[in-house]
N, C-alpha and C positions, 0 to 999 in steps of 0.2 A: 637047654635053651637058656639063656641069656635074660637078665633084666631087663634088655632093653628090648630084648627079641617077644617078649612077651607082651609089654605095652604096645608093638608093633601091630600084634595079631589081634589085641583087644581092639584098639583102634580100627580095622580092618574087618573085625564082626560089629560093631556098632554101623560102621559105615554100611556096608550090606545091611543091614537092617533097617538103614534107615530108606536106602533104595527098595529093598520090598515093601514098604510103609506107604512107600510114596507110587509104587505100581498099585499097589491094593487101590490107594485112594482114586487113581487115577478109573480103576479097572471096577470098581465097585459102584462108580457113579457117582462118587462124593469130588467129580472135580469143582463142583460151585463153590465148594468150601475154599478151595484154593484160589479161585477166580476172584471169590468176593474179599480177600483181604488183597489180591493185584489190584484190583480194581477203586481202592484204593477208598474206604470208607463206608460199603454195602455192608458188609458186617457188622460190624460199630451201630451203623441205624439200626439193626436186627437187634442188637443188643438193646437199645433205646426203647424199641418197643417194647421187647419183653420186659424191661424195669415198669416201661409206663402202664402195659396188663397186668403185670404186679402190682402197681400203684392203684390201678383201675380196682382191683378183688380186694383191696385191703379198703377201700374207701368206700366198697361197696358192704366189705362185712360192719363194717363202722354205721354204716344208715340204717344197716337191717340191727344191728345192735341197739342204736339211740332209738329206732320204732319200738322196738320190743321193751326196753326199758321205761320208757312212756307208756303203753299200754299197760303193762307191769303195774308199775306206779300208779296210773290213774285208776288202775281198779282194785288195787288195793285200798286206796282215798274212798273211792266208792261205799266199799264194803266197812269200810269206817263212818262212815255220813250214814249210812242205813241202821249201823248199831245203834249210834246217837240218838237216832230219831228213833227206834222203837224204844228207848231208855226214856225219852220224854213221853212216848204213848203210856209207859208203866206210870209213871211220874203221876202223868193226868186219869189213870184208870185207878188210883188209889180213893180218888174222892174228895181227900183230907187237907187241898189244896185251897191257899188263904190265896188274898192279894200277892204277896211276893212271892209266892210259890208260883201262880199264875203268870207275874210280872216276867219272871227268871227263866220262867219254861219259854217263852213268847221272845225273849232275848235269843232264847238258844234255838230256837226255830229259828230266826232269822239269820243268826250267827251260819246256823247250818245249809241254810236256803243261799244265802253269799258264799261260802266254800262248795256250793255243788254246782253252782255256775261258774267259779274260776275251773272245776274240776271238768266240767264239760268242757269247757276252751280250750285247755290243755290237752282233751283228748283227743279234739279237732282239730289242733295245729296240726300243720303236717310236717312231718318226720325228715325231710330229705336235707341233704345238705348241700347248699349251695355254691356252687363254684365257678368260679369266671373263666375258667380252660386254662389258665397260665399255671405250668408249674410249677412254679416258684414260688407262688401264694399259692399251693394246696392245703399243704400243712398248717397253714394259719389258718386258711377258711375251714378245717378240719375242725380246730381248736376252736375255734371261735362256736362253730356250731354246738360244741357239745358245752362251753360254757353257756351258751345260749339255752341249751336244756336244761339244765343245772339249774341255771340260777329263775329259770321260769317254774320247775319243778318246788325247787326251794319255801318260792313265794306263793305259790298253793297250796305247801304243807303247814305253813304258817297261819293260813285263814282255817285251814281243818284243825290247825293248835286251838284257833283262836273256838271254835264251836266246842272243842272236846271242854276248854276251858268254862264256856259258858252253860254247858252241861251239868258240869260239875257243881257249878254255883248253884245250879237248879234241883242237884241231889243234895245241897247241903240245905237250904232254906224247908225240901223238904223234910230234910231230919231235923231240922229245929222247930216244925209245926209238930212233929210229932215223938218230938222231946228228948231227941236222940242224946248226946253226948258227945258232940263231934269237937275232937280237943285239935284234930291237926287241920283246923279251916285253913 
């Protein structure tokens, strides 16, 4: 057989192949598949969907994610504000407490009593993320929400800075009543 006789016969089983291909599809039931790309655009929107139920489970693992990281977060905040304050219960269970020992503890109460109401709010936000149905702004209302997290999460760790800070003031005043040495105020 011939070079060219041979390209003849490949051609020839490809072609048959591609006719049983197309009886199966026919004969199996899958003629919608054929119909909907004649039909000229039914498949394309099939396609559209399935990106947009995709889109759909990724925005939704993203809300179950930014709840969870919130809850997370705020109860770790929590368990931080409950240290604080049993550290000021020792503070004042010592006895040995002047005016500024008093004065500092009483700051840091309050300091801590402001951090656990930003802390509640935050855990009462709600989690969802907002969006107007247009696809085209998903993505940004996406972004936007999780900086929306961020940066309200941020600003409640900052007032827990600010109690853990004024704690501290309140163990050092008590080690100066009671004659400590405390070189790194």
């Amino acid at each position: 057989m011939t070079q060219g006789g041979l390209l003849w016969s490949t051609v020839q089983i490809v072609k048959r192949r591609i006719l049983v291909l197309g009886i199966l599809v026919l004969v199996l039931g899958l003629p919608g598949l054929v119909r909907a790309e004649s039909e000229g655009g039914l498949f394309r929107q099939k396609l559209v969907q399935l990106r947009d139920e995709r889109k759909a489970k990724v925005v939704e693992n993203i809300n179950s994610m930014l709840c969870t990281k919130n809850k997370n977060h705020t109860d770790a905040l929590f368990r931080q504000l409950e240290r604080l304050g049993k550290i000021l219960d020792r503070i004042e269970a010592t006895g040995k407490a002047d005016a500024g020992v008093v004065t500092s503890v009483s700051a840091a109460r309050t300091a801590i009593a402001t951090a656990k109401t930003a802390v509640e709010a935050q855990a009462a936000k709600p989690c969802s993320i907002n969006f107007s149905g247009d696809k085209t702004k998903l993505g940004g209302e996406v972004k936007a929400a999780i900086e929306t997290m961020r940066k309200d999460l941020l600003s409640v760790r900052e007032k827990v800075k600010a109690a853990r800070v004024e704690t501290r003031k309140a163990i050092v005043a008590l080690g100066k009543v009671l004659g400590e040495n405390l070189d790194n105020e």
